[in-house]
C-alpha positions in Angstrom: 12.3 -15.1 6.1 8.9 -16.2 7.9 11.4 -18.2 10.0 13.9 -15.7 10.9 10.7 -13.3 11.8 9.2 -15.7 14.2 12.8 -16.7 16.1 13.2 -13.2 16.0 9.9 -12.4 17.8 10.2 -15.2 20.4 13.9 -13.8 21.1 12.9 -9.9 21.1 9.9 -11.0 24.1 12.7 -13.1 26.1 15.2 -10.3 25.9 12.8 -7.5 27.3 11.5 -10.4 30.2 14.6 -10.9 31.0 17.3 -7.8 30.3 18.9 -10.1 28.4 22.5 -7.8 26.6 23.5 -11.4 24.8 20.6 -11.9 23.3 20.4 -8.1 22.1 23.7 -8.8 20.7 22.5 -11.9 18.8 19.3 -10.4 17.3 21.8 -8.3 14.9 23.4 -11.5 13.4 19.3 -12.2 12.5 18.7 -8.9 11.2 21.5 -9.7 9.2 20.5 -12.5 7.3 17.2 -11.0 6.9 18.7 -8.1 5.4 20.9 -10.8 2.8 17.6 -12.6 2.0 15.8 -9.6 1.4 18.4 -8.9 -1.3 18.3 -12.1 -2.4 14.6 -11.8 -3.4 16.2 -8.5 -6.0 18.5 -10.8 -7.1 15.6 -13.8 -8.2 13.1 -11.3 -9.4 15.7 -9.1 -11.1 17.1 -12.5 -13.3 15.9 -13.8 -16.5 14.8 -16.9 -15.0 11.8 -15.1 -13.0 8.8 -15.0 -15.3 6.4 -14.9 -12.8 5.0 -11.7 -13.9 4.8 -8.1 -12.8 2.1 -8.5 -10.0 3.9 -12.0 -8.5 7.3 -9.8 -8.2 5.8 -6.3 -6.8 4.2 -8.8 -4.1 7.3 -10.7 -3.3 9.0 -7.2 -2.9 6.7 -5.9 -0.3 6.7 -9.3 1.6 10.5 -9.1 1.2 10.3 -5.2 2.2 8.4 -6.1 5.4 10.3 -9.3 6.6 13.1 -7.1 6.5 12.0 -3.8 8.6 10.2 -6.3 11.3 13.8 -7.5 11.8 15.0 -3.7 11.8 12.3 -2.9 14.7 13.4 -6.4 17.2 16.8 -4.7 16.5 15.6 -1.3 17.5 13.6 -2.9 20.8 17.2 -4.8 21.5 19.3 -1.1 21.5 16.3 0.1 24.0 16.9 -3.2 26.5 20.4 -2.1 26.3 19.2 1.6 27.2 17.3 0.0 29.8 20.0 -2.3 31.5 23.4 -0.2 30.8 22.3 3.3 30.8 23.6 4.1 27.6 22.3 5.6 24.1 24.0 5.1 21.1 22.0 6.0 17.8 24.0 2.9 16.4 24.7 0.9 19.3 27.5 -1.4 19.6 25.5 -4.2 21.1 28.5 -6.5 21.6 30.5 -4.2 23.4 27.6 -2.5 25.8 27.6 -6.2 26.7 31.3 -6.3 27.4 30.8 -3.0 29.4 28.1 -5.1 31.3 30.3 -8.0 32.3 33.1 -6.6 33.4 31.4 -3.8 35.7 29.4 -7.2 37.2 32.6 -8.9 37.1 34.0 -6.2 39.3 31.0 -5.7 41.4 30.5 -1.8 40.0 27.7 0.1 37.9 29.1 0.4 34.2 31.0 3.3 33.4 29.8 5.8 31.1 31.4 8.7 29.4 29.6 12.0 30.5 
């Protein structure tokens, strides 16, 4: 998860630098395996195998816990570069298509249509 948090931090500061509606689309595949390790860590400390103790799994669910909502907020700064670039607001952001809105209106040399 410590992994996934620090590609996800080095993409989320290229992405604003740069306007960057790929890379806003990619950071939700991230946020997306963060979200299945974070229920992976339920899974071990929910088994009979985990004997670790009380204290050892509350820890592990709070680290777990806050792996996950750091990839929720590079996700939430990615629908804002798409604010930023296309215009639009979505509360749940299609990120892949506000980049296929992008390209074509480039492709044709026009702003990006929106709906009013």
């Amino acid at each position: 998860m410590a992994s996934i948090a620090e590609q996800m931090v080095i993409k989320t500061g290229a992405i604003i630098a740069s306007n960057d509606l790929a890379g806003a689309a990619t950071l939700k595949t991230q946020d997306d395996r963060m979200d299945e390790l974070h229920r992976e860590v339920f899974r071990v400390l929910l088994s009979e195998e985990f004997t670790s103790g009380t204290e050892a799994a509350i820890d592990a669910t709070l680290l777990s816990r806050y792996y996950e909502r750091f990839g929720d907020h590079a996700v939430s700064v990615a629908h804002r570069v798409v604010y930023l670039v296309t215009g639009e607001w979505h509360d749940e952001v299609n990120l892949d298509e506000a980049l296929e809105m992008r390209t074509a209106a480039s492709a044709r040399g026009t702003a990006p249509v929106r709906d009013s």
